[in-house]
Structures are given as C-alpha cells and as structure tokens.
C-alpha positions, -999 to +999 in steps of 0.1 A: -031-806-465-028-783-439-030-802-411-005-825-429+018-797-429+017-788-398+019-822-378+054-827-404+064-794-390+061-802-350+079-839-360+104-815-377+108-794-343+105-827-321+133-841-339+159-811-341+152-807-307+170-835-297+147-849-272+128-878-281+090-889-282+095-911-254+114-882-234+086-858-239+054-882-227+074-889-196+083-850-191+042-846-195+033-871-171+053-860-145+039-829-148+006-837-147+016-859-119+032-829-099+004-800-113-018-812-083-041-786-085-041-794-123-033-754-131-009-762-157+017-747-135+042-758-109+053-741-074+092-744-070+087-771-047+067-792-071+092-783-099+121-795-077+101-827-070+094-829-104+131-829-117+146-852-091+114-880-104+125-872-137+162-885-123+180-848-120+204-848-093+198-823-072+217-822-037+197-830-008+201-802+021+192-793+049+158-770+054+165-732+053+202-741+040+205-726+006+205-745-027+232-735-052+218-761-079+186-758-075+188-717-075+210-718-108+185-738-123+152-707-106+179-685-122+175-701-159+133-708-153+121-683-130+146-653-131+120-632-109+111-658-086+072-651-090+068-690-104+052-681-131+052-654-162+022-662-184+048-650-218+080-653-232+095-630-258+110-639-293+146-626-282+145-654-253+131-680-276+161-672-296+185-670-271+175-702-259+163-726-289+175-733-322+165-709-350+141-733-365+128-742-329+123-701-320+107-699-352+081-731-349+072-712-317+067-676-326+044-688-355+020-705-328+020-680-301-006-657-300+005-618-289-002-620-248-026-599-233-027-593-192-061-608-184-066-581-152-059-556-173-067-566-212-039-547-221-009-561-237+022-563-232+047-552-265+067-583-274+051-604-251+042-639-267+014-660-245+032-689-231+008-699-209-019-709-239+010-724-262+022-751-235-016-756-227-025-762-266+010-783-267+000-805-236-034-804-224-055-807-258 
C-alpha cells in the first residue's frame, strides 16, 4: 500500500509539474549523455551543451566574448558559479516550485550533511542524493 501511495504521489508531482513523461526521459538521457565522467553532475560547458541538444537557443559567440543568456540562466542554476552545491533549501524549493511540488520534495530529502566535514549544514536539504535516487536507481 505504501509503495502504491507513493508511486500515485510522484505521478501526482509529474503531472502538476507540467512537464511530461516523455519530456523527462529525454531531459535524463541527455544528461547521462553529457555526465561523461558519469558523476551525476554537469560542468557549465556540458550544461550549455546539454540545453542547446535539448533545443534551447542559446546565441552562439565568439570565445572569451561574454554570454548574456547563458549567464542569466548560471544566475538562476549556479548563483555562485562553483557548478555544483550538493543541497537546496526549502525556501528555494518554494520560491521556485509549486506548493505541492516543494512539499513532494522536502518529504524525500534527507537533512545534508558536508561529507569533509560530517557536519551539517542548518536548512540544508541533500540535493545531490534526491536527484541521484530520482535518476540513477
């Protein structure tokens, strides 16, 4: 029953979310295509690879000539421009998904702990081993 429960409740998400089945296997494949190192994470130059297969028009420009579209989208992503930030925080799941969709998250994200240090980090929600449990299992 409760497996039952929870496969209607990530159809439930899938749905609200507006993007469909179809949508999300090729968003997965191209990732795995891109992941070459098969890390579960993308560099930016993978990433903009990545979108532009996945048909996002980004402008082609010259190298070492800045990239307005591209940066907006770093901006929205990667805010600190490490590439990567193993966590995400409920007030950005909120700020940026539905109520329902923040909520299906938060209850399937386990509290992040820094894995050099072991400590963790107060609010911080482990990103890293939801997308991995969403896409890799």
């Amino acid at each position: 029953m409760r497996m039952q429960h929870n496969l209607e409740q990530q159809i439930q998400a899938r749905n609200q979310s507006g993007v469909t089945e179809e949508a999300l296997r090729e968003f997965s494949m191209m990732f795995k295509h891109y992941d070459k190192e098969k890390c579960g994470r993308l560099d930016h130059q993978q990433f903009k690879s990545c979108l532009r297969a996945l048909g996002y028009d980004l402008p082609m420009v010259d190298e070492g000539q800045p990239e307005p579209e591209f940066q907006r989208i770093l901006d929205i992503v990667d805010p600190n421009r490490k590439e990567f930030r193993p966590y995400v925080t409920a007030e950005e799941l909120y700020a940026n998904l539905t109520p329902e969709q923040a909520e299906y998250c938060i209850k399937r994200m386990k509290p992040y702990t820094d894995a050099i240090s072991g400590r963790s980090i107060p609010g911080a929600l482990d990103y890293e081993q939801f997308v991995h449990n969403l896409f890799q299992s």
